[in-house]
C-alpha positions in Angstrom: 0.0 0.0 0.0 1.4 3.6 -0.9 2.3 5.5 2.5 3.1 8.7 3.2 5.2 9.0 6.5 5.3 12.1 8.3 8.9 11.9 10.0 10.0 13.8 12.7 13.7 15.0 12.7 15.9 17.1 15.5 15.4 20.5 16.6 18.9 20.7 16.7 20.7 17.9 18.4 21.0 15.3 15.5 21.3 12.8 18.2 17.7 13.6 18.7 16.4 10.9 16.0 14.3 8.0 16.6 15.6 4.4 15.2 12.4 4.4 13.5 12.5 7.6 11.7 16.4 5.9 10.3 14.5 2.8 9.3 11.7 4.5 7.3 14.7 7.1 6.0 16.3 3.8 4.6 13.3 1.9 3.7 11.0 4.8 1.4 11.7 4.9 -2.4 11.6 9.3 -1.8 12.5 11.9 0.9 10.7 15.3 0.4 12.8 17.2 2.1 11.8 21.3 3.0 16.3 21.7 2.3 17.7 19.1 0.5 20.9 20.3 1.6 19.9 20.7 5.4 18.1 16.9 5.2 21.8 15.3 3.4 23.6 16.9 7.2 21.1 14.0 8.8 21.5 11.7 6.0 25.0 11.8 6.1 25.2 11.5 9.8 23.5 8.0 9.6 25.2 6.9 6.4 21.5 7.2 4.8 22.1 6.8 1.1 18.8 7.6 -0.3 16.8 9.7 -3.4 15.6 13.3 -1.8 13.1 15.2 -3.4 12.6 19.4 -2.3 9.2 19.9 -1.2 8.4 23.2 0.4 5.6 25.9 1.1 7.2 27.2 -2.4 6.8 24.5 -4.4 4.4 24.7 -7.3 1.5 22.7 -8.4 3.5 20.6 -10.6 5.8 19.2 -7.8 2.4 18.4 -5.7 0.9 16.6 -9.1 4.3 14.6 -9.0 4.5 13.4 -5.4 0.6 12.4 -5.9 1.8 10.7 -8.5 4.4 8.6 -7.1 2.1 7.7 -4.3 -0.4 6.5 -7.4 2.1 4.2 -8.5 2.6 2.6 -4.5 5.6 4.3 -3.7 6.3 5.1 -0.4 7.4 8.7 0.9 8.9 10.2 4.0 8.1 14.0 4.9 10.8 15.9 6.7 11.5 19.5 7.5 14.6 21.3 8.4 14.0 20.8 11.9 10.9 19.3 14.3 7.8 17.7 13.3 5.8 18.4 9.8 2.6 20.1 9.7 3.6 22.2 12.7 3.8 25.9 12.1 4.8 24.8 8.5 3.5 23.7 5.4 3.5 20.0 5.5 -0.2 20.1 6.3 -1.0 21.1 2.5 0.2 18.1 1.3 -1.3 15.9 3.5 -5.0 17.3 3.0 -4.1 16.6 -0.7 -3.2 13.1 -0.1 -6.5 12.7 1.6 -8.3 14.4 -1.0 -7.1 12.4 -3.9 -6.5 9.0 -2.7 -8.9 9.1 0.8 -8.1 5.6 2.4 -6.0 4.6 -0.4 -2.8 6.3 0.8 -1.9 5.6 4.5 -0.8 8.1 6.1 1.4 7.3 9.1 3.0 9.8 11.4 6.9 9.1 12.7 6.6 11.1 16.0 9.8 13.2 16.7 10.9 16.7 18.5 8.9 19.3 18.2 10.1 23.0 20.1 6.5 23.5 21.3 6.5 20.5 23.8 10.2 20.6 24.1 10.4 24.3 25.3 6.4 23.5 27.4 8.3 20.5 29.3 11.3 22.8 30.8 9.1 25.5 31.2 8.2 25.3 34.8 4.7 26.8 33.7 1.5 24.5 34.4 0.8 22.9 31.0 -2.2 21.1 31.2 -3.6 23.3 28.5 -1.6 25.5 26.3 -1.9 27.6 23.5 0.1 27.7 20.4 -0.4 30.3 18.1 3.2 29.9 15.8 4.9 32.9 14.1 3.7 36.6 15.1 2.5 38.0 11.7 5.1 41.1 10.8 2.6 43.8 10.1 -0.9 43.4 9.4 -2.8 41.4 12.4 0.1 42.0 14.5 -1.7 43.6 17.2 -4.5 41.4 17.3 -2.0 38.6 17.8 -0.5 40.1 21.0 -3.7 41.1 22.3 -4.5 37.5 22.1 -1.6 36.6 23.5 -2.5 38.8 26.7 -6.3 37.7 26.6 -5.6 34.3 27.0 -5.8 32.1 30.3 -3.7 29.9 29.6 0.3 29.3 28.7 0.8 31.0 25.3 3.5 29.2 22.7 4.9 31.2 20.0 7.7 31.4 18.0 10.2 34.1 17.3 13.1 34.8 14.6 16.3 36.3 16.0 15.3 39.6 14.4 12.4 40.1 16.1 12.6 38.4 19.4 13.5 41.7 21.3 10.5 43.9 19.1 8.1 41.1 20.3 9.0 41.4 23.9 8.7 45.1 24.1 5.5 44.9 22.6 4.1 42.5 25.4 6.1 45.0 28.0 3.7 47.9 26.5 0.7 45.8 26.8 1.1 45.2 30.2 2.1 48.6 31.4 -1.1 49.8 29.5 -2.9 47.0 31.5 -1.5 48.1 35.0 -2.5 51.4 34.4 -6.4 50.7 33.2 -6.5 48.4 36.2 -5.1 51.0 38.2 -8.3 53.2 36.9 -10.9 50.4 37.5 -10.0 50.2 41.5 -10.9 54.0 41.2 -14.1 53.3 40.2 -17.2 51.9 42.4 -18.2 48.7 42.4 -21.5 50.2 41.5 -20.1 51.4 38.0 -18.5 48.4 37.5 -20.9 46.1 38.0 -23.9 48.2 35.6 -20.9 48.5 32.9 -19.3 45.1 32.8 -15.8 46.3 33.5 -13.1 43.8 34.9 -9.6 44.1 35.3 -7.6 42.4 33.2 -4.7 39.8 34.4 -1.0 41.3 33.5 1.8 38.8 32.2 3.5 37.8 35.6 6.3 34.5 33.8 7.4 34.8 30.7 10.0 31.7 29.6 12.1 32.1 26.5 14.1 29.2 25.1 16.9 29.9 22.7 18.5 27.3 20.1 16.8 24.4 21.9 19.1 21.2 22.0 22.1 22.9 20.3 25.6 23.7 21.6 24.2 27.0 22.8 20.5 26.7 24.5 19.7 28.9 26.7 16.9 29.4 28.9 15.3 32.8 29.9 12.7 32.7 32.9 11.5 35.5 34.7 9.6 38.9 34.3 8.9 40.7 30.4 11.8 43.7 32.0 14.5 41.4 33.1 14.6 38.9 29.9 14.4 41.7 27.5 17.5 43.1 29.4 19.5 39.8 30.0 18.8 39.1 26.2 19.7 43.0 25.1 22.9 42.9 27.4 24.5 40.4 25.4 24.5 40.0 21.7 25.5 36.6 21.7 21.8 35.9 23.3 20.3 37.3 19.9 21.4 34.7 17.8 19.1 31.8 17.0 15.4 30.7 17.1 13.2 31.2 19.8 10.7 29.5 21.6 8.5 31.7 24.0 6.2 30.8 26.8 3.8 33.5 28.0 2.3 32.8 31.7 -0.3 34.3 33.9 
């Protein structure tokens, strides 16, 4: 039966690998890889001498038409990214609702659990992570507000993640939010509880732990925990601390 297996590879440690996820790497006739070039690092670490195919969120309609097509024929696939677990904050998804489209029950589709950053940075946290929420990459401009505000709105944990060029802008903006909190809060104690009751107003709940994770699993993680202030200091003090991909964990 044609599968399609949804691997899981390291977040940074290459150590990090399953013995499964090297079997299927052997075993499949294709890897679509997101970097064919990032995906050979892994393959060549294992001594994995197999065909790799690029599949990413650029890829055109034609590539999709010809990985439908070799899983028409009963080939069998493996789906990797860079780093982590596919379909997570990326675009492996797409292809996967097209598999189901096309070939419904036809195709199996079999997941190869790995690492993923969202649990990885959730289990060192120290935050209480019976539920979470992960929201992925801040948009850059447009929606960008509405994002934090969500971020801030939320009861529970918040999990997104951030590039190295706007880690520090993204922390700042969550700094603002809460000062602007503190001081409406500030207002509402002012009021009676007369007024507040007959208009509905509550206070709102400030961010109190904030937990960012740098370069998770590599030579250089690092773990921020503390208050919005201090971490954007610690993290503005050194510019070593700039470098890499972030994980961050937004508490109540």
């Amino acid at each position: 039966m044609s599968t399609l297996y949804i691997v899981g590879t390291p977040i940074g440690n290459l150590e990090d690998i399953s013995l499964r996820a090297l079997r299927i790497l052997r075993e499949v006739d294709f890897i679509l890889c997101e970097d064919t070039r990032v995906t050979q690092g892994l393959l060549n670490r294992y001594e994995i001498k197999n065909k790799t195919i690029s599949f990413h969120q650029h890829s055109d309609e034609r590539k999709m038409e010809q990985v439908l097509g070799f899983l028409g024929e009963g080939k069998k696939l493996a789906l990797v990214t860079d780093a982590g677990t596919p379909g997570i904050s990326d675009p492996g998804g797409k292809l996967v609702q097209a598999v189901i489209n096309k070939y419904g029950e036809d195709v199996k589709i079999e997941s190869v659990p790995g690492p993923s950053a969202v649990t990885a940075a959730l289990s060192i946290s120290g935050l209480p992570t019976d539920n979470f929420l992960f929201m992925g990459f801040p948009p850059h401009k447009k929606g960008r507000q509405t994002f934090l505000e969500k971020i801030i709105d939320s009861s529970d944990p918040v999990v997104v993640y951030e590039s190295k060029h706007r880690i520090l802008k993204f922390l700042d903006e969550l700094n603002d939010l809460n000062r602007k909190i503190e001081k409406e809060n500030a207002a509402i104690d002012l009021m009676d509880d007369y007024a507040k009751k007959k208009k509905g107003i509550k206070k709102k709940q400030q961010v109190t732990s904030v937990v960012v994770c740098r370069e998770i699993s590599k030579m250089h993680e690092t773990v921020y925990r503390g208050n919005l202030d201090d971490i954007s200091k610690k993290i503005k003090d050194n510019k070593d601390d700039q470098r890499g991909e972030f994980v961050v964990i937004v508490g109540k």
